[in-house]
C-alpha positions as CSV (number, residue, x, y, z in Angstrom):
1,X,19.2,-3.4,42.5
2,X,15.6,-4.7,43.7
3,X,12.8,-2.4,43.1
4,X,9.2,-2.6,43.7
5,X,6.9,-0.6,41.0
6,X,4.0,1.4,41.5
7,X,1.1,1.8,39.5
8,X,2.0,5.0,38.3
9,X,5.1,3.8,37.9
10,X,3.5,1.3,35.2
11,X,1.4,3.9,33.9
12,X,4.5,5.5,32.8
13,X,6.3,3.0,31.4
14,X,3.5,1.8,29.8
15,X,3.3,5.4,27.7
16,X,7.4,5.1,27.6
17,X,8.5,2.1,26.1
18,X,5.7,0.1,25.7
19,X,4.2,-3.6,26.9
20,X,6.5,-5.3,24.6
21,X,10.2,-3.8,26.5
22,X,8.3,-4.1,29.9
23,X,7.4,-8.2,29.0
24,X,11.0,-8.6,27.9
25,X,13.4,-6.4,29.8
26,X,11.0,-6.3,33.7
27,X,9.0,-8.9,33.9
28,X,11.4,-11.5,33.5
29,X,13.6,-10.1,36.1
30,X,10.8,-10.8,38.5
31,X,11.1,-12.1,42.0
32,X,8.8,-12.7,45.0
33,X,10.4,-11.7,48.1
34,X,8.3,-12.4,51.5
35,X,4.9,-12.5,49.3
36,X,5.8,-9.0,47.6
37,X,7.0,-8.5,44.1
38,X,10.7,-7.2,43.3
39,X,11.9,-6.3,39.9
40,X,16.2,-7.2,39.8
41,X,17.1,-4.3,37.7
42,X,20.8,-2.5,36.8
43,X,21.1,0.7,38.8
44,X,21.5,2.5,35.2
45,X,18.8,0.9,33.9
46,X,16.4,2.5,36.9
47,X,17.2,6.2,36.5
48,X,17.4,5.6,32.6
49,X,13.7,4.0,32.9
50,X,12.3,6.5,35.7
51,X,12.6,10.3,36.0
52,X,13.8,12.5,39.2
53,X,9.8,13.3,40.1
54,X,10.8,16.2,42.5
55,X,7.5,17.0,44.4
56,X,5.6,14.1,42.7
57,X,4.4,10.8,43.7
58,X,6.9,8.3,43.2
59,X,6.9,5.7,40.6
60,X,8.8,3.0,42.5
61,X,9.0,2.6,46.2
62,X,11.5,4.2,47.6
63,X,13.3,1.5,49.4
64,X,15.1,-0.3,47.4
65,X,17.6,-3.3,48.2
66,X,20.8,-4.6,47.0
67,X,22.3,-8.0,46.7
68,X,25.4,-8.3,49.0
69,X,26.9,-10.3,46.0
70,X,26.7,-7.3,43.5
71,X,28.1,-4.6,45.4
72,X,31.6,-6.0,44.9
């Protein structure tokens, strides 16, 4: 799953898990799709990471993609 993070969205996992997980376990997974900046993530790792924010500002845009590949 591709996501794209907001700022409160790194706000969060800032106060969460810290800049040593995010360095090691997002950043890596990096990827520059037409000049934006996509995070390749497991599906379980994103709800693990981000919580249902009924009502709130989202903390990762809300489209998301998924490689063809991976959905087999």
């Amino acid at each position: 799953m591709y996501i794209q993070i907001k700022e409160n969205g790194w706000d969060y996992l800032m106060k969460t898990v810290g800049e040593k997980y995010i360095k090691h376990c997002i950043e890596n997974k990096k990827i520059d799709i037409e000049n934006e900046s996509w995070y390749k993530l497991q599906c379980h790792q994103v709800f693990d990471l981000f919580p249902m924010n009924f009502g709130s500002k989202p903390m990762i845009n809300i489209n998301v993609m998924f490689d063809e590949k991976d959905l087999y």
